[in-house]
N, C-alpha and C positions, 0 to 999 in steps of 0.2 A: 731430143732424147730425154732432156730433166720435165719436160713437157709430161711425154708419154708413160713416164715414171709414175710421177703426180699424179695422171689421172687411174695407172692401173692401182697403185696406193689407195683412190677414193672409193672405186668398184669391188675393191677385196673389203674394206670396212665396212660391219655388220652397221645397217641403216637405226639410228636412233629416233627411240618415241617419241612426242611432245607431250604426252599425256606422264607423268611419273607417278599417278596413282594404276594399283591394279584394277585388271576388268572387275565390274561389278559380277556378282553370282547370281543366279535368276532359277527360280523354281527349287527342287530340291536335291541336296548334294548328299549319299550316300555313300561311305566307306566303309573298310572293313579293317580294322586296325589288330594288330597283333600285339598281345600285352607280352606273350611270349613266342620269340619267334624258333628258338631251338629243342628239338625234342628227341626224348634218347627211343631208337628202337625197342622194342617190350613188347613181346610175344609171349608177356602172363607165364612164363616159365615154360611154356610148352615149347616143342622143337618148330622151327619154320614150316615145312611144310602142314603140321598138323594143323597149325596156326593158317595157313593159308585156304587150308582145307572149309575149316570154320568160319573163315572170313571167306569166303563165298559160298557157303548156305547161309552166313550170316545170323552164326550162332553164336559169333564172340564180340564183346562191346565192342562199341568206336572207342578208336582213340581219344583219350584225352586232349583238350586244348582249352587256351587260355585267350578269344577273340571277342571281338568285340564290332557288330554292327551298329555303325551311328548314323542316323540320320535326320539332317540341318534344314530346316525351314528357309528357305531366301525369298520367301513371294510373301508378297504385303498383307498376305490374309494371315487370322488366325485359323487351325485349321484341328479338327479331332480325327484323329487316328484310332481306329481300332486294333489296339496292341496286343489283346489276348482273347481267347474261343478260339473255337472250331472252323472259324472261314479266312483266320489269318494265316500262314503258309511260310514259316523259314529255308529256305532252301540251301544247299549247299551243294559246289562239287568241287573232285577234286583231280589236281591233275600230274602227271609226274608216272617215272621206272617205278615200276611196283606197285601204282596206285590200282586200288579194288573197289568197286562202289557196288550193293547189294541190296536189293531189296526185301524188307520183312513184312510179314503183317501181326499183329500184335493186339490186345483188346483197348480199344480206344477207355480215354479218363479224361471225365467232365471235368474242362478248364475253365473257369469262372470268366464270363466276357470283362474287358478292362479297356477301358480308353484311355489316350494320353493326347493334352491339349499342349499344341507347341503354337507359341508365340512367332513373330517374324522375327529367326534370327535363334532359336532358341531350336536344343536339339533332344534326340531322344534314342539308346543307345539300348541296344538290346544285348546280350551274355550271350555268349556259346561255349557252350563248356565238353563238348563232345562232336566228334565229326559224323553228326547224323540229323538228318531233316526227316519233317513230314510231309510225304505224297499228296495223299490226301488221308480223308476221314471218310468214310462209307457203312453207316447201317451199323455202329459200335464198335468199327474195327479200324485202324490208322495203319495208313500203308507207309513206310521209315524207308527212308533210302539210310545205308551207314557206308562209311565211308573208312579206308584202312589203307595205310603206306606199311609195303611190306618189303622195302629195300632200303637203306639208308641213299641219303641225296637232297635236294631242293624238291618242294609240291609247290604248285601254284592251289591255293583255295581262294574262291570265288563264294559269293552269300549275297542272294535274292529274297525278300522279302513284298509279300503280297498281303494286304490290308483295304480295308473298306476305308475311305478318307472323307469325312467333312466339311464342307465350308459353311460360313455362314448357319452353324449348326444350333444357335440359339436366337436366331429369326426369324423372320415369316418363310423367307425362301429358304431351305436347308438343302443342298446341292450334296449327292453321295454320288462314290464313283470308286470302282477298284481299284485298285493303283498299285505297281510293282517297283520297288526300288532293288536296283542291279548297283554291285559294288565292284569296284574293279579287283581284280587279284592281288593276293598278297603271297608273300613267297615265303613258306616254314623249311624248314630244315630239319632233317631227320638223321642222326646220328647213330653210330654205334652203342 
């Protein structure tokens, strides 16, 4: 019996590592971080439904937010991102009761191309100050996805970023390639 004891004791305890450093990280790690994670309902003064009206022709801003896309180099190159223009792509969705996502089209405005050179190990964090991405860009006009919680409760929001990426960008061989970074969800709150 003190046998069978002892051994069901050893098969219930969680098996330990021999290793006590963490996995290393490999390639690159994108999050999406909330500077502010609670937000009060604000429907601009208007009554709900009118407000809801508008948020689906997608006449009324996105919501304000206070988030933040980072994203960390872990591969041994150095590497150039292109972080600003017309073929970089923020995207966002969102999910939750209430949640509205619309699409606009609007007169596209020349954004100055802008690169950002991340080191191994070193990151690069991009502002989202509104719950609206862009689709795309076609012939002067930019197609906006916006995005609108019109219930109070938890959202999960999600933020994908596409960029033309670098390596070896000040060598004989210069390697370009598209590349999408997907952030896992984070979860805002929308209040009364």
């Amino acid at each position: 019996m003190t046998t069978a004891m002892l051994l069901s004791l050893l098969v219930a305890l969680p098996a330990q590592s021999d290793d006590p450093e963490p996995p290393t990280r490999k390639g690159f790690v994108t999050r999406l971080v909330a500077k502010k994670s609670t937000y009060k309902l604000d429907f601009g003064g208007k009554k709900k439904l009118e407000y809801v009206k508008g948020a689906k022709q997608g006449s009324e801003e996105s919501p304000k937010v206070q988030l933040e896309l980072v994203i960390t180099n872990y591969t041994k190159e150095t590497v150039r991102i292109r972080s600003a223009g017309s073929n970089t792509r923020l995207t966002l969705t969102l999910e939750g009761d209430g949640a509205i996502s619309t699409s606009v089209t609007t007169e596209a405005v020349r954004v100055k191309i802008g690169y950002t050179i991340l080191q191994p190990k070193e990151k690069m964090t991009i502002p989202i100050d509104r719950l609206a991405s862009v689709e795309r860009v076609l012939k002067g006009e930019v197609a906006e996805k916006r995005h609108y919680w019109t219930e109070p409760g938890d959202y999960k929001v999600k933020a994908s970023f596409s960029a033309n990426i670098t390596t070896d960008f000040n060598g004989v061989n210069p390697f370009s390639r598209f590349q999408t970074f997907d952030s896992q969800a984070v979860t805002l709150k929308v209040e009364k």
